[in-house]
C-alpha positions in Angstrom: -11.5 7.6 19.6 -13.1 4.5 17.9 -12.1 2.7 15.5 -14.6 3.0 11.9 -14.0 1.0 8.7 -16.1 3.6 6.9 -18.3 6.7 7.2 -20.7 8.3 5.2 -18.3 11.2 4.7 -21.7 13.3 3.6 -24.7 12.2 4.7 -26.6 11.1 1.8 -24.0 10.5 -0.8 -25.2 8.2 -2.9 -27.0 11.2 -4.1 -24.8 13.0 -5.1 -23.7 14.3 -9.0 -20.6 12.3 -10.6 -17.8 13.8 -12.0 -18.2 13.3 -15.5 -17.3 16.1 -17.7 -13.8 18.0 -18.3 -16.2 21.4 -17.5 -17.2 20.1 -13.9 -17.2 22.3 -11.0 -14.7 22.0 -7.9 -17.8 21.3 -5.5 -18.4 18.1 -8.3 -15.1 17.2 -7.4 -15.6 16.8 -4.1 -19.1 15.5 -4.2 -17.3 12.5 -6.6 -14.6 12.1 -4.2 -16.7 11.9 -1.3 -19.0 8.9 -2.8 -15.5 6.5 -4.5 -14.1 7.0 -1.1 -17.0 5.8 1.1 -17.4 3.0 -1.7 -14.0 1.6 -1.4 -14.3 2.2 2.6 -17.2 -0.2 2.2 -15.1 -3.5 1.0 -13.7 -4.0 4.3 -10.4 -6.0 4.3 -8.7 -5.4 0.7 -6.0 -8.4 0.8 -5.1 -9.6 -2.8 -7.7 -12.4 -3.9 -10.1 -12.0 -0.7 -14.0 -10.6 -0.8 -13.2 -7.1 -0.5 -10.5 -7.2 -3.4 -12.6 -8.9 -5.8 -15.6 -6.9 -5.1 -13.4 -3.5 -5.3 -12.2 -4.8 -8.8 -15.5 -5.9 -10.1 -16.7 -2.0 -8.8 -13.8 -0.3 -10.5 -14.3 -2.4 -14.1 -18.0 -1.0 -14.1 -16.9 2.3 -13.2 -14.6 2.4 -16.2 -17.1 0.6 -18.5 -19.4 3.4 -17.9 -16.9 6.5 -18.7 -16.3 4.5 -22.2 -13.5 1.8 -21.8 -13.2 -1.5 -22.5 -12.3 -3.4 -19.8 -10.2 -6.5 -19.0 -9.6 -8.8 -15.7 -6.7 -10.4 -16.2 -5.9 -13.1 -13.1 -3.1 -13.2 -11.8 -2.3 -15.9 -8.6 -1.5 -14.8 -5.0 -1.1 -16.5 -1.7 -3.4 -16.5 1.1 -3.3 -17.6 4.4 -5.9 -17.4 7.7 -4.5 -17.3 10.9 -6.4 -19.9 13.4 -3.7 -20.0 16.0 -1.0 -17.4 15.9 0.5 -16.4 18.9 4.1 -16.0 21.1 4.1 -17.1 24.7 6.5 -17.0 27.6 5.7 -17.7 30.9 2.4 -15.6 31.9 2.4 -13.4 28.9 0.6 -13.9 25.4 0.1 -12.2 22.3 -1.3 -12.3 19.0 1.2 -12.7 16.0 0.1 -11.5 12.5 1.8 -14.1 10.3 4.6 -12.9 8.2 3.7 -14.3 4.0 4.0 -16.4 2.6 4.0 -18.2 6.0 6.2 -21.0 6.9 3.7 -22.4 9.9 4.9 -23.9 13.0 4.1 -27.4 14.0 1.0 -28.1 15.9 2.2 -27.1 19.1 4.6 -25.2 18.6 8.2 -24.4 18.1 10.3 -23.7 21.8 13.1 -22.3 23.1 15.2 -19.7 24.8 14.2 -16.0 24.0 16.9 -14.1 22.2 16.6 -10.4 21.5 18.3 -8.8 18.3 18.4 -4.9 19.1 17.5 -2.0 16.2 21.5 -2.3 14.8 21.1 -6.5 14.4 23.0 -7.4 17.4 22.1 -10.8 18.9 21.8 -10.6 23.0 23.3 -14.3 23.5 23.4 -17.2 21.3 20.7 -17.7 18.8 20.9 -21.3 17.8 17.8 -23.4 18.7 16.3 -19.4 19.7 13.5 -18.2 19.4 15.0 -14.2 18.0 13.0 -11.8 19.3 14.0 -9.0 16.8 13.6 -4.8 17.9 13.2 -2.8 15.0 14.3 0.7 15.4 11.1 2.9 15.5 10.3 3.5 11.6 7.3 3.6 9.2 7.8 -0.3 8.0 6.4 -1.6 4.6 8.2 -4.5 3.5 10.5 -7.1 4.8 12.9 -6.4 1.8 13.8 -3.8 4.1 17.5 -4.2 5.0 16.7 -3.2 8.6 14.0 -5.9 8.5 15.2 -8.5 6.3 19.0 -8.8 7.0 18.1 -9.5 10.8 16.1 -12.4 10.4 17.8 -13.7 7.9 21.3 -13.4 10.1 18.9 -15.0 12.8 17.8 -18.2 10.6 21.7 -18.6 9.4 22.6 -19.1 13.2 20.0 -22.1 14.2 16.9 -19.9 15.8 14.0 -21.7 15.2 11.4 -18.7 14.7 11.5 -15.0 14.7 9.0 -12.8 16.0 9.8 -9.1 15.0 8.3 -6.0 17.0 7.1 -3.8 14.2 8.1 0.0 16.4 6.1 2.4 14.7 3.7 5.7 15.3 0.3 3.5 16.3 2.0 0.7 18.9 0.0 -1.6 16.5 1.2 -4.1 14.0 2.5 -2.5 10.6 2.2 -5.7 7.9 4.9 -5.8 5.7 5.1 -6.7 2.0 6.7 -9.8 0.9 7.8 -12.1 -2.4 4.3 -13.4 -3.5 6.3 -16.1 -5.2 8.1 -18.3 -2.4 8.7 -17.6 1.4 11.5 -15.3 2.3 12.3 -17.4 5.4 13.2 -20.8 5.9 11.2 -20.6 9.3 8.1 -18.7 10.7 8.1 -15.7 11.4 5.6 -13.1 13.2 5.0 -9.9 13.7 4.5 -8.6 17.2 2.3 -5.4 17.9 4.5 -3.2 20.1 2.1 -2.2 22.4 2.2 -6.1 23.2 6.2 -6.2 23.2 6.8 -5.2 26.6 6.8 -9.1 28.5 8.9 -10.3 25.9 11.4 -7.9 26.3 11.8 -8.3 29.7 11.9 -12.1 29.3 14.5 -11.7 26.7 16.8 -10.4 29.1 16.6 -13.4 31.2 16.3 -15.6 27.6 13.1 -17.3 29.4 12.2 -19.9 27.5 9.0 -19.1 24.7 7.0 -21.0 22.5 5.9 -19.6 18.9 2.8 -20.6 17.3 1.6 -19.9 13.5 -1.2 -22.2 12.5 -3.7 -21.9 9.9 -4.9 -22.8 6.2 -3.1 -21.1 3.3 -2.4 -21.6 -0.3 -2.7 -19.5 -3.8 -6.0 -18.0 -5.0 -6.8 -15.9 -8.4 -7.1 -12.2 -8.3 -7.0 -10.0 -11.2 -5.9 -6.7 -12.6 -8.2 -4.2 -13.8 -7.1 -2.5 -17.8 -9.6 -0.3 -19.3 -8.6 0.8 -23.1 -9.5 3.5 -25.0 -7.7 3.1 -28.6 -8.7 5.8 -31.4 -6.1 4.6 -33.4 -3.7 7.3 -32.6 0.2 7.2 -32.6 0.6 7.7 -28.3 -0.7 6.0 -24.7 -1.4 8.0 -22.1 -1.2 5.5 -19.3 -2.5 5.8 -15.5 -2.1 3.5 -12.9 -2.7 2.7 -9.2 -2.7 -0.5 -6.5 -6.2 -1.5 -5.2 -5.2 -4.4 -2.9 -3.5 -4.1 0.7 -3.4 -6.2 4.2 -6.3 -4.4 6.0 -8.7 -1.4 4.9 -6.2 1.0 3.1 -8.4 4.2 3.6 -4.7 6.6 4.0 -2.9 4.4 1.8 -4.6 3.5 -1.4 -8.5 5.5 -0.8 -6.8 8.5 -2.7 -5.0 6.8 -5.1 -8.7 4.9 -6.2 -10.4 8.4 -6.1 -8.3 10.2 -8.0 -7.6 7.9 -10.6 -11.9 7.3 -11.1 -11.5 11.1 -11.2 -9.2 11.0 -13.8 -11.0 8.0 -16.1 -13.8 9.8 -16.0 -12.1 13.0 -17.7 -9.6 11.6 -19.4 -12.2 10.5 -22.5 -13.0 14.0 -23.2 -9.5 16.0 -21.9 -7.4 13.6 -23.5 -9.0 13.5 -27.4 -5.2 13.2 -29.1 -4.2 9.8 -27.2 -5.2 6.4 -26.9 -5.8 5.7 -23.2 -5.0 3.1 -20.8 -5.9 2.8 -17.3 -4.5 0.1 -14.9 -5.7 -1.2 -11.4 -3.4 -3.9 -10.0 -4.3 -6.1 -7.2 -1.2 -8.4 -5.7 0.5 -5.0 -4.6 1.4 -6.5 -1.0 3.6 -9.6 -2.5 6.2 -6.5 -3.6 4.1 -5.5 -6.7 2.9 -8.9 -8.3 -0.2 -7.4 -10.0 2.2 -4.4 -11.5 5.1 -6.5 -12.9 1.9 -8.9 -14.5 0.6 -5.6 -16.0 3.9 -4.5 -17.5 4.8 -7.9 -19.0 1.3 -8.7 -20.8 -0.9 -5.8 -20.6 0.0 -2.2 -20.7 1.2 -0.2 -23.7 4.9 -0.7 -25.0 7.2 2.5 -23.6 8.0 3.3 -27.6 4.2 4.0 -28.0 3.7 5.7 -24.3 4.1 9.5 -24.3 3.5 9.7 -20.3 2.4 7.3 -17.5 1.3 8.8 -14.3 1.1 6.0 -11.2 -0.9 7.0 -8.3 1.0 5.2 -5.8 0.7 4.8 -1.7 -0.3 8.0 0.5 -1.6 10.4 -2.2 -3.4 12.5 0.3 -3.7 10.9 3.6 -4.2 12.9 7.2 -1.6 13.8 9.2 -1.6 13.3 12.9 0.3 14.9 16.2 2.5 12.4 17.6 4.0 12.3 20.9 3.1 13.6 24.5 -0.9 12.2 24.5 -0.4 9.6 21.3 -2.1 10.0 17.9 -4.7 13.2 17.1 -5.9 13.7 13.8 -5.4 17.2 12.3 -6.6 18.9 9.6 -4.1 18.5 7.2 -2.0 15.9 4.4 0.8 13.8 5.9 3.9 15.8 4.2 6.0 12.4 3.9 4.2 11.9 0.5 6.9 12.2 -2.5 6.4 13.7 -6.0 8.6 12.1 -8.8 8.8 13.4 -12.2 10.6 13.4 -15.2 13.2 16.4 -15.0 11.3 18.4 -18.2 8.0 17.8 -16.2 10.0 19.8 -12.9 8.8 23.3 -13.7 4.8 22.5 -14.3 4.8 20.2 -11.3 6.1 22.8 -9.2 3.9 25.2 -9.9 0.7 22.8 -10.1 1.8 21.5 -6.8 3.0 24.6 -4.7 1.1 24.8 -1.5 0.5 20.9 -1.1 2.5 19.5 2.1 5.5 16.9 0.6 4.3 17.2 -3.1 5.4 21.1 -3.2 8.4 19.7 -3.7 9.0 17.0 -6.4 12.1 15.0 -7.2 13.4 14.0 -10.6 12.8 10.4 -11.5 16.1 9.4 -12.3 17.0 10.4 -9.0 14.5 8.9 -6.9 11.9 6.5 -7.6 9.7 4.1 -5.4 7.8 0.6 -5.7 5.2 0.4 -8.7 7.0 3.5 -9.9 10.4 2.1 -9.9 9.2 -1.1 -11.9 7.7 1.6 -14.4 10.6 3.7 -15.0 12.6 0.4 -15.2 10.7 -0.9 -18.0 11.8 2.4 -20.0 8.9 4.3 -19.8 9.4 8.1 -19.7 8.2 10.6 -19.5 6.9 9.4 -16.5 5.1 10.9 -12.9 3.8 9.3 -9.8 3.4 9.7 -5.8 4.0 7.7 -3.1 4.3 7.5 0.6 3.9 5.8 4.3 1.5 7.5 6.3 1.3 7.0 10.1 -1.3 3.9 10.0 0.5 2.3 6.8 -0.3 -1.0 6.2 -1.9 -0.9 10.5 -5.2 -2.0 11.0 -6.4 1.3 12.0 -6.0 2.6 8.8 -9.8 3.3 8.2 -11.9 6.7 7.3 -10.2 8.8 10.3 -7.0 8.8 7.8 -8.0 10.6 4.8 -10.2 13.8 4.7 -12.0 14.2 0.9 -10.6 17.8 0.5 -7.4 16.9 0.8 -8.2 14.2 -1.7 -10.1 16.6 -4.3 -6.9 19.4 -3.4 -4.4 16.8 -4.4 -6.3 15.1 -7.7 -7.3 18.7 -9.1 -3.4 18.9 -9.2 -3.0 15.7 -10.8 -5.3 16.6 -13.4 -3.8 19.7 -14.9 -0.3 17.8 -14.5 -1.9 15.2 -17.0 -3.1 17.5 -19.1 0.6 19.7 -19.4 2.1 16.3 -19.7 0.0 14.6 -22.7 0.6 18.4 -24.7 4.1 18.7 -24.1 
């Protein structure tokens, strides 16, 4: 199977009709679906700041201007970094390391020594001072390195003198999975890289020996502007209704945020004439991959205050990506939605969402959100916003590079914002 960054998931789609009115078929739906996902497919590489991102936000602005709002860019500053030479070696054996933000670099040639593995529980294999820690994550669907599994590892490691950590990222693909960091300040007083599995094997084996191995992170880096996306519509009424939803991400983000971006233009493009008793405001962070830095930007300066919100719906990570078999022959694409997407709520909102939702893999079943809550969502219901709703999730290729137009099927997309849409409307009436 190859590995596309986007398809024409209809041929000819720029033809087809946009979703524009509250009385708009199913079929339009789709046909809407189908052309904001092949459009966001079509920036490439998404990371906070970079072409893709900006061009992504500058696409998303127009698209709001033209259902009505007016529309701010906010910046907001993120780090950057490009890899030039990034890379563990011990004895024959190389591989690639992505660089773990905000990165700490490595001197020019390197930094040296003994190869020390950490096992899944955090148990150092010999003496890690003047080490390079070679640390095994149990087999998981990583995010972020605030992780305790992740981050308590390294962090042990640093405290006892290794010089550099490389951590093997065990997951469904065998392929790197890029973790979220502080966009503020480096987690780690030394570099760290992440090690693609399928790469992991001569390391292993020349941890058991602790053979020596020499780290390498090298490249340019620094901070760069992004910005957020607001669109307002204010009619001078009493209540926000408020949506939101990341664009940014380390690689293509087709699974993780493609949904999230189509239903949400779905939505703005409804919302004008379903939602005639609210003000509206809809929100499109970038920054999401330094642990939410365009969101907690958005809740300090931009969106409405809770006492004036009556609901807030986020579309978060994994609103409707494929699901896949996994095991005996590797990965194979099936028909249907990943179930380990999560429905949160407000308890009054239980009832509606169960029956708007019933027949949808993971979201059939929705949680109350003072019971569980998740990244952009958690910052939300922090702030005191409620009533509030929002998904999210970690599909099998989040945050991998693979994560491109195999991962997400538009019906499933259509299914899942179709359900979104008549829990916005129950919300803003109730």
């Amino acid at each position: 199977m190859g590995q596309p960054t986007r398809r024409g998931f209809l041929a000819g789609s720029t033809a087809l009709p946009l979703a524009t009115a509250a009385g708009s078929t199913e079929a339009d739906t789709l046909a809407s679906v189908v052309r904001d996902l092949d459009h966001y497919l079509g920036f490439g590489n998404k990371q906070s700041g970079g072409e893709g991102d900006i061009a992504c936000g500058h696409w998303l602005a127009d698209e709001l201007e033209r259902a009505g709002f007016i529309v701010e860019k906010p910046a907001i500053s993120v780090p950057w970094f490009v890899p030039r030479d990034c890379a563990i070696v011990t004895g024959g054996a190389r591989a690639a390391l992505w660089p773990q933000p905000i990165v700490v670099p490595t001197p020019a040639g390197g930094l040296s020594g003994p190869l020390v593995r950490i096992d899944g529980a955090g148990r150092a294999e010999g003496p890690l001072d003047g080490a390079i820690a070679l640390v095994d994550l149990p087999y998981g669907r990583w995010s972020s390195a605030f992780a305790k599994p992740v981050r308590g590892p390294i962090d042990a490691a640093f405290s006892a003198g290794a010089r550099a950590a490389v951590v093997v990222t065990n997951g469904p693909t065998g392929q790197v999975i890029a973790l979220n960091a502080d966009g503020r300040e480096p987690m780690f007083p030394g570099p760290v890289g992440l090690l693609a599995p399928a790469n992991s094997a001569p390391f292993l084996s020349a941890a058991m020996s602790h053979a020596q191995a020499t780290v390498t992170l090298g490249g340019e880096g620094g901070r760069r502007a992004a910005f957020n996306v607001i669109g307002r519509i204010e009619r001078g009424k009493r209540r926000w209704v408020v949506v939101s939803t990341p664009r940014s991400g380390w690689f293509g983000c087709a699974g993780e945020r493609g949904g999230g971006i189509a239903a949400w233009l779905d939505l703005a493009r409804r919302a004008p004439t379903m939602l005639p008793d609210h003000n509206l405001a809809f929100l499109c962070n970038s920054g999401h991959e330094y642990e939410n830095l365009g969101a907690e930007e958005s809740l300090k300066a931009a969106a409405p205050k809770p006492g004036e919100t009556h609901f807030w719906l986020h579309l978060g990570a994994n609103l409707a990506a494929r699901d896949w078999h996994e095991g005996l022959f590797g990965l194979a694409p099936l028909a249907g939605t990943d179930s380990q997407r999560y429905l949160v709520v407000s308890p009054p909102l239980l009832p509606a969402a169960r029956r708007m939702f019933a027949g949808l893999a993971g979201l059939e079943c929705p949680y109350r959100s003072d019971k569980l809550a998740a990244g952009e969502l958690s910052a939300i219901i922090a702030a005191g916003y409620s009533p509030v709703a929002g998904v999210f999730g970690l599909h099998r290729f989040h945050h991998v590079e693979g994560d491109d137009a195999r991962c997400i099927d538009p019906a499933n997309v259509a299914a899942t914002t179709a359900a979104f849409r008549k829990l916005l409307a129950e919300a803003a009436r109730t």
